[in-house]
N, CA, C and O of each residue as an XYZ file, in Angstrom:
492
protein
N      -3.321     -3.106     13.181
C      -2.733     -2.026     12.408
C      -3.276     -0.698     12.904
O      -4.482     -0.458     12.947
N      -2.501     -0.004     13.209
C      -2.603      1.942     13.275
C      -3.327      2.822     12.203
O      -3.514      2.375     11.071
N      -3.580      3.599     12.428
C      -4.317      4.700     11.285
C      -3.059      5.098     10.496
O      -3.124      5.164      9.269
N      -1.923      5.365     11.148
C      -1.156      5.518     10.446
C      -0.314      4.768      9.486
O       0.336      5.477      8.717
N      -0.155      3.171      9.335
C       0.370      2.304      9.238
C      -0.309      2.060      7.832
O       0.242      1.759      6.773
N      -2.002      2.323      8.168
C      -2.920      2.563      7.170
C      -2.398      3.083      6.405
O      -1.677      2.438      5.644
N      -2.544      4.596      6.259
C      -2.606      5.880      5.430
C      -0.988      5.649      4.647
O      -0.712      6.057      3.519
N       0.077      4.795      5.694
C       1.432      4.911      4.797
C       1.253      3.512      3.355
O       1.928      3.407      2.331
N       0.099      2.636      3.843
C       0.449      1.647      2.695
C      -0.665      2.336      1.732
O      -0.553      1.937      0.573
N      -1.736      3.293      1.938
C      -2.587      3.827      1.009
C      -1.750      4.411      0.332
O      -1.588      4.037     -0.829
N      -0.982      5.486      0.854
C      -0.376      6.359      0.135
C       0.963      5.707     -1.033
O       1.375      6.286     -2.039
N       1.369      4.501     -0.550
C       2.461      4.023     -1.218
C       1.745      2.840     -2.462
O       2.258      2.539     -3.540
N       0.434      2.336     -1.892
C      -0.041      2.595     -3.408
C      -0.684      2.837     -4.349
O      -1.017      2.053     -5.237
N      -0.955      4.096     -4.238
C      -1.488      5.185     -4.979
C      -0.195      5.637     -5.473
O      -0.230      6.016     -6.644
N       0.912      5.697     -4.908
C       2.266      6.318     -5.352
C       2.832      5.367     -6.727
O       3.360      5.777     -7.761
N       2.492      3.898     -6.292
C       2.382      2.905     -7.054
C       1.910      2.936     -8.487
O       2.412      2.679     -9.582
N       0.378      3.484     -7.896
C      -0.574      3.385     -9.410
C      -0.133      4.273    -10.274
O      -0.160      3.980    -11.469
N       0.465      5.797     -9.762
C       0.836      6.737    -10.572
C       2.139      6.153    -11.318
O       2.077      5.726    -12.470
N       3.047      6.168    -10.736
C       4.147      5.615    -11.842
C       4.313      4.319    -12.717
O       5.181      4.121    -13.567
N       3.573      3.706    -12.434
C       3.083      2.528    -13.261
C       2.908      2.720    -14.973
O       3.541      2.231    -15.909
N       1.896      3.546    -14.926
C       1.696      4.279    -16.312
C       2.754      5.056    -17.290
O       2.680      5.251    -18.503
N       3.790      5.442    -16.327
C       4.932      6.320    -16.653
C       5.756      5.289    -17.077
O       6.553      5.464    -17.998
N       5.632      4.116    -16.434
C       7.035      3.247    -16.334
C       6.556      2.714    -18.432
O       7.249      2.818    -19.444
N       5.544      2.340    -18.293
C       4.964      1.095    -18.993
C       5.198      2.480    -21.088
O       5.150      1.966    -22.205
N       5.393      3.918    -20.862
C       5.569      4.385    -21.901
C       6.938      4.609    -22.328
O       7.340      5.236    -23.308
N       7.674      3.909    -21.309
C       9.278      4.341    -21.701
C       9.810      3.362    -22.443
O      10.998      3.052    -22.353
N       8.799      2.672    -23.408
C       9.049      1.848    -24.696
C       8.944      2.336    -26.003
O       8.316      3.390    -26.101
N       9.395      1.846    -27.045
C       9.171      2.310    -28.525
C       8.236      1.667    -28.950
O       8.366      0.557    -29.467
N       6.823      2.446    -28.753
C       5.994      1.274    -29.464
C       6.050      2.501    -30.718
O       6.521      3.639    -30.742
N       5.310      1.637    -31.743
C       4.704      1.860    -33.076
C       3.872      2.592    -32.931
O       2.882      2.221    -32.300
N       3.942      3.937    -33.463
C       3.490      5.075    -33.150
C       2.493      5.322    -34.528
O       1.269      5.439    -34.485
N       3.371      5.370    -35.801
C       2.443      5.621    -37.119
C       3.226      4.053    -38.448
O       4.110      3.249    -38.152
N       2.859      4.103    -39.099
C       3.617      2.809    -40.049
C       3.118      3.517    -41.325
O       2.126      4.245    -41.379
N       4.086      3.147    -42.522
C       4.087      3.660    -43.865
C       4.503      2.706    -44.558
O       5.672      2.321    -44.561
N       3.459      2.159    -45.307
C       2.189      2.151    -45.399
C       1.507      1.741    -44.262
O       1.821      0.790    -43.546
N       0.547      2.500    -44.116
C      -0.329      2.235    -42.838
C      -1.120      0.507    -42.579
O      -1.759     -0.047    -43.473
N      -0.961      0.081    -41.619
C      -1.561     -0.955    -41.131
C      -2.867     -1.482    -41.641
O      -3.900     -1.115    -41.082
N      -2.917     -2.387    -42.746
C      -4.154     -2.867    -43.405
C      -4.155     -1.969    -44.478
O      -5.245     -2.203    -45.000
N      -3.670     -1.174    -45.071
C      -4.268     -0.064    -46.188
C      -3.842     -0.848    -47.401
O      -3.056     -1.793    -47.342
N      -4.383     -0.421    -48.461
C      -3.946     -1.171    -50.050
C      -3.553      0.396    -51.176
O      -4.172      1.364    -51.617
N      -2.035     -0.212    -51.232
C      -0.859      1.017    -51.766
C       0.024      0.255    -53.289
O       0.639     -0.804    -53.415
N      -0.247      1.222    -54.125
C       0.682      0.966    -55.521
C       2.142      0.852    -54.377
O       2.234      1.263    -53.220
N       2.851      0.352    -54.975
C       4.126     -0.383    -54.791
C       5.371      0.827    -53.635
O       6.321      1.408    -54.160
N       5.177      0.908    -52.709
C       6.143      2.028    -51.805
C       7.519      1.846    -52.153
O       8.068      0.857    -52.639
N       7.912      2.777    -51.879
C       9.516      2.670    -52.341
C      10.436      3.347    -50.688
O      11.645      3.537    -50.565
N       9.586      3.519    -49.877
C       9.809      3.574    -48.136
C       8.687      2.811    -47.465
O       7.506      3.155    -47.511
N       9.131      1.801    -46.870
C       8.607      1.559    -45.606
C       9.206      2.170    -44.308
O      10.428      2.053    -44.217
N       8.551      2.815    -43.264
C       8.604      3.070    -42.447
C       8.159      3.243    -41.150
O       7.212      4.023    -41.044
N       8.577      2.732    -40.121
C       7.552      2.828    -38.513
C       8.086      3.968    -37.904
O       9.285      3.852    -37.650
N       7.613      4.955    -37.612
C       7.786      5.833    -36.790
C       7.286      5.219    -34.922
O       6.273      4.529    -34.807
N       8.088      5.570    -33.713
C       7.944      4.756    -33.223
C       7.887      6.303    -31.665
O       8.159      7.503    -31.695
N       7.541      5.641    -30.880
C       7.332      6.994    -29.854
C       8.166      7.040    -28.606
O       7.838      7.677    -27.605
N       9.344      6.275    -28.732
C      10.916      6.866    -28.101
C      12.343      6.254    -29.467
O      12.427      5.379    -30.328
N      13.214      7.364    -28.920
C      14.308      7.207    -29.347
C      15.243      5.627    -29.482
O      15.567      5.119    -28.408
N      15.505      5.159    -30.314
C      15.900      4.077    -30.971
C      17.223      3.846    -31.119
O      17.945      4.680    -31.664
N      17.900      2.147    -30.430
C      19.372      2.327    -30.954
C      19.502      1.189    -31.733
O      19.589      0.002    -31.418
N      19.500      1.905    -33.089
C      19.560      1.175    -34.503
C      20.023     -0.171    -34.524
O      19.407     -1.123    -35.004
N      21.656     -0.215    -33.727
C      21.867     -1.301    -33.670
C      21.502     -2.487    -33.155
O      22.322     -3.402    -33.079
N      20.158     -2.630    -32.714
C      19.534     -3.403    -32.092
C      18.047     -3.388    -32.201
O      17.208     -3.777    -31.389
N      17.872     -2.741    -33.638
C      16.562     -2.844    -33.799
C      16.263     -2.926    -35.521
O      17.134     -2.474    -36.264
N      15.266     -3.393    -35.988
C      14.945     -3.579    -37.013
C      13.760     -3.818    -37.771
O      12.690     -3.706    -37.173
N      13.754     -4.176    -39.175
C      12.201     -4.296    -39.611
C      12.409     -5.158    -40.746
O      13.153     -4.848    -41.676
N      11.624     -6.466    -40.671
C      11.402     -7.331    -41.811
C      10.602     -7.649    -42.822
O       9.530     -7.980    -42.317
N      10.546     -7.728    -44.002
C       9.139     -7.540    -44.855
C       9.063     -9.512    -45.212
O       9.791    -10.502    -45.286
N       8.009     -9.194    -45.301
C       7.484    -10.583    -45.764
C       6.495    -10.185    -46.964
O       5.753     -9.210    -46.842
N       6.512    -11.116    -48.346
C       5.656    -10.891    -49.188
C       4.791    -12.265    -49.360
O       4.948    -13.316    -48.739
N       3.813    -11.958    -50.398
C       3.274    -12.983    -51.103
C       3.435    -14.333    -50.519
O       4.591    -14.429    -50.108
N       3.095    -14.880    -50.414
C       3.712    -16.706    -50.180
C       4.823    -17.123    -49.181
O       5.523    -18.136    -49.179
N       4.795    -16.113    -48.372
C       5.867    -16.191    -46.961
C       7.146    -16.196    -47.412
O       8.030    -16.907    -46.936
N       7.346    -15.080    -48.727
C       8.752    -15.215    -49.261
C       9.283    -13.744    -47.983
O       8.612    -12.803    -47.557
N      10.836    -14.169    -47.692
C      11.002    -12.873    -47.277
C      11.983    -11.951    -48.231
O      12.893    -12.456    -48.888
N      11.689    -10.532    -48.229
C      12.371     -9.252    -49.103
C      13.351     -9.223    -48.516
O      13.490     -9.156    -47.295
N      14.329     -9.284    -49.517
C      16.015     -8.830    -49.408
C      15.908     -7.488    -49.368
O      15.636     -7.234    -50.542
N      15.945     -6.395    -48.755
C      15.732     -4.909    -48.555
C      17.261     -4.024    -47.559
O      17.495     -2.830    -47.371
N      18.041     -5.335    -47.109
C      19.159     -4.941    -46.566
C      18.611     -4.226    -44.713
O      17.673     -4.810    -44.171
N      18.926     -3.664    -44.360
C      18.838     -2.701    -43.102
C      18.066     -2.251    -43.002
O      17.502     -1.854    -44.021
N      17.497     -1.996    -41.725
C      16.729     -0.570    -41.805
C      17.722      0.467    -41.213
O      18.872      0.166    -40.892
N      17.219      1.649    -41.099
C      18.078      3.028    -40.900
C      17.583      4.206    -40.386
O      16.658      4.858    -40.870
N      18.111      4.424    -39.562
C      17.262      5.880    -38.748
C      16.972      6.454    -40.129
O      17.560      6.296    -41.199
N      15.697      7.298    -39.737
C      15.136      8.495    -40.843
C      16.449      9.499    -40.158
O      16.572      9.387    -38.938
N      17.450     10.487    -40.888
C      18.189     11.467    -40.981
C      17.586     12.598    -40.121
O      16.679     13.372    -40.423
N      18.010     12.548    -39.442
C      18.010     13.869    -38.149
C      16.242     13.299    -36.878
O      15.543     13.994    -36.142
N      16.210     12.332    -37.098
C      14.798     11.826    -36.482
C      15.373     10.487    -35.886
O      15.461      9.658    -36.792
N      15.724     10.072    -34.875
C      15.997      8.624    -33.934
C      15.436      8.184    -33.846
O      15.804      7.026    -33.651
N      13.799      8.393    -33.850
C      12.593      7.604    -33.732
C      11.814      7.308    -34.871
O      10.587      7.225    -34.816
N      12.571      7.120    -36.055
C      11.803      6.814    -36.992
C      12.825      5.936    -37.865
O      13.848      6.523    -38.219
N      12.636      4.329    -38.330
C      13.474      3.963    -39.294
C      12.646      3.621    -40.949
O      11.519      3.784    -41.416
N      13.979      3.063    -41.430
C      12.543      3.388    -42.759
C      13.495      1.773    -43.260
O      14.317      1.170    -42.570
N      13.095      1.488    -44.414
C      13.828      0.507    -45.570
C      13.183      0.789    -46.851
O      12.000      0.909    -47.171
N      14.342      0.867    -47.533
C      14.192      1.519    -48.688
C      13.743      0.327    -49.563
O      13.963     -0.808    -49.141
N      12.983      0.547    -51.035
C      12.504     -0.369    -51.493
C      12.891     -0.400    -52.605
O      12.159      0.275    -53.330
N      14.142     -1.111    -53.401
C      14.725     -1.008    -54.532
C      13.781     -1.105    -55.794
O      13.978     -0.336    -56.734
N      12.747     -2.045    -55.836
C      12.012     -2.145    -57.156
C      10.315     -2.791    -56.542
O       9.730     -3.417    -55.658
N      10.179     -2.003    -57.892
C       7.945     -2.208    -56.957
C       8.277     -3.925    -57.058
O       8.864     -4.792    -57.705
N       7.248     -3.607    -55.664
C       6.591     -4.980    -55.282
C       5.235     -5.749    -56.016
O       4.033     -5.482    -56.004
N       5.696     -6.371    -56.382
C       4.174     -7.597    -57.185
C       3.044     -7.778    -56.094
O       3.216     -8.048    -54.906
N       1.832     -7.566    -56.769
C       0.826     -7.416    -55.944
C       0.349     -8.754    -54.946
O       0.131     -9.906    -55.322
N       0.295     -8.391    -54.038
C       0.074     -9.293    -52.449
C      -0.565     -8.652    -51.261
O      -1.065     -7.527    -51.248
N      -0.503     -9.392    -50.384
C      -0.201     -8.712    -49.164
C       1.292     -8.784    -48.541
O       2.048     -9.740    -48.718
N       1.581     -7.712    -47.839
C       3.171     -7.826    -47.221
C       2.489     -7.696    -46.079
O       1.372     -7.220    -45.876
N       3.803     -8.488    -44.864
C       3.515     -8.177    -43.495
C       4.752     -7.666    -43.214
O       5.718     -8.236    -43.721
N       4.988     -6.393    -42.280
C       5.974     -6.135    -41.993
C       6.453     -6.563    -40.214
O       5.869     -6.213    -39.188
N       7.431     -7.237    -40.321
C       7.600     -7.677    -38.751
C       8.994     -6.531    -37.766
O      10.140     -6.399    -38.195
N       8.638     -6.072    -36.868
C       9.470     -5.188    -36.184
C       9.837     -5.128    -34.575
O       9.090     -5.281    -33.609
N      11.242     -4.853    -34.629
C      11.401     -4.926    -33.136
C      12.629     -4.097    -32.578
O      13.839     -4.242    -32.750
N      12.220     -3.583    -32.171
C      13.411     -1.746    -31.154
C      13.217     -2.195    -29.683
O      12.489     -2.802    -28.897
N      14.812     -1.207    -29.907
C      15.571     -1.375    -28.591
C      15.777      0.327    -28.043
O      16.834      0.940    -28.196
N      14.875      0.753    -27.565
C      14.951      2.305    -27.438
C      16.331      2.372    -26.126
O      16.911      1.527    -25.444
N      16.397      3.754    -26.268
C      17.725      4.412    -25.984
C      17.797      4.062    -24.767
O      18.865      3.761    -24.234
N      16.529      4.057    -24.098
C      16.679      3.662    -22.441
C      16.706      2.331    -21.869
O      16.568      2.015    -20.688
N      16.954      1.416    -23.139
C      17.363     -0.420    -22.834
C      16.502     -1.141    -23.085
O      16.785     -2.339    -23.074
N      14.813     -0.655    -23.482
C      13.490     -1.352    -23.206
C      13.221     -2.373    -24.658
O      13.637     -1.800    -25.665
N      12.826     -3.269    -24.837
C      12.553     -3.969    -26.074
C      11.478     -3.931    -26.477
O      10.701     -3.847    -25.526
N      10.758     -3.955    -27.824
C       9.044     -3.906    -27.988
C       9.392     -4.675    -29.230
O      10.517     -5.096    -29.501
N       8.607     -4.775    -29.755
C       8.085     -5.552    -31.302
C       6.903     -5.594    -31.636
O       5.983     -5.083    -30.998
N       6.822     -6.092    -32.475
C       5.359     -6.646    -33.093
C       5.018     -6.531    -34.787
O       5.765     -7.180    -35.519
N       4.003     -5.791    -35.377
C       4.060     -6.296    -37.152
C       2.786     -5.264    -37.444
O       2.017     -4.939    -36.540
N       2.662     -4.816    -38.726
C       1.705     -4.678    -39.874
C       1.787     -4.827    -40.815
O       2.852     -5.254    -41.261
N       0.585     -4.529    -41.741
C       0.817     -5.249    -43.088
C      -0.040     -4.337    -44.001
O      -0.910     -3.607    -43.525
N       0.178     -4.387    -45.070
C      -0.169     -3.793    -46.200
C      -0.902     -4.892    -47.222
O      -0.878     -6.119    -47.123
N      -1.392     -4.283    -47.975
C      -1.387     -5.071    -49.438
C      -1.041     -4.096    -50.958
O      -1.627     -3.056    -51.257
N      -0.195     -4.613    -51.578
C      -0.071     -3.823    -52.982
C      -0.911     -4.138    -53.853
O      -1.102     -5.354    -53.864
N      -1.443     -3.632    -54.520
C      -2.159     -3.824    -55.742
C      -1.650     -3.741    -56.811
O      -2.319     -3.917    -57.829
């Protein structure tokens, strides 16, 4: 191998390492959650993940689980109103004290999939 032959595979990956990092944030992860992850909250009447890219609703969502692995009828979730990166589910009537886990998974605007969960407990 050449000095130069060198310096072109150094440079290509180092060119490598830099966009790597770029590539790996063009997902919706879970940015903040409401109620926050592990916290203990009188009964919410919004759950919500705020998430750190833009979201296409129709392919993304959020499931509650309560008490005894029952799951909450809560209907949809729904973009927060003028915010793409944030959905919420509304909570028709307080929740009986447990822990909830909330399970979630987005499809941001640029095709990428993420998921994953937190959980609360009500008191």
């Amino acid at each position: 191998m050449n000095m130069s032959s060198i310096m072109k595979k150094t440079l290509l990956v180092c060119a490598t390492a830099l966009l790597v990092p770029q590539l790996a944030w063009a997902h919706a992860h879970l940015k903040t959650a409401m109620p926050a992850n592990q916290s203990t909250v009188t009964s919410p009447t919004t759950i919500r993940g705020d998430y750190t890219e833009g979201l296409n609703i129709a392919f993304s969502s959020m499931k509650v689980v309560g008490p005894g692995g029952k799951a909450l009828d809560l209907g949809k979730a729904a973009l927060v109103p003028g915010d793409d990166k944030a959905m919420d589910l509304t909570v028709n009537k307080p929740l009986p004290a447990g822990r909830y886990v909330v399970t979630w998974h987005a499809l941001s605007k640029d095709g990428h999939k993420t998921e994953g969960k937190w959980s609360f407990t009500v008191r």
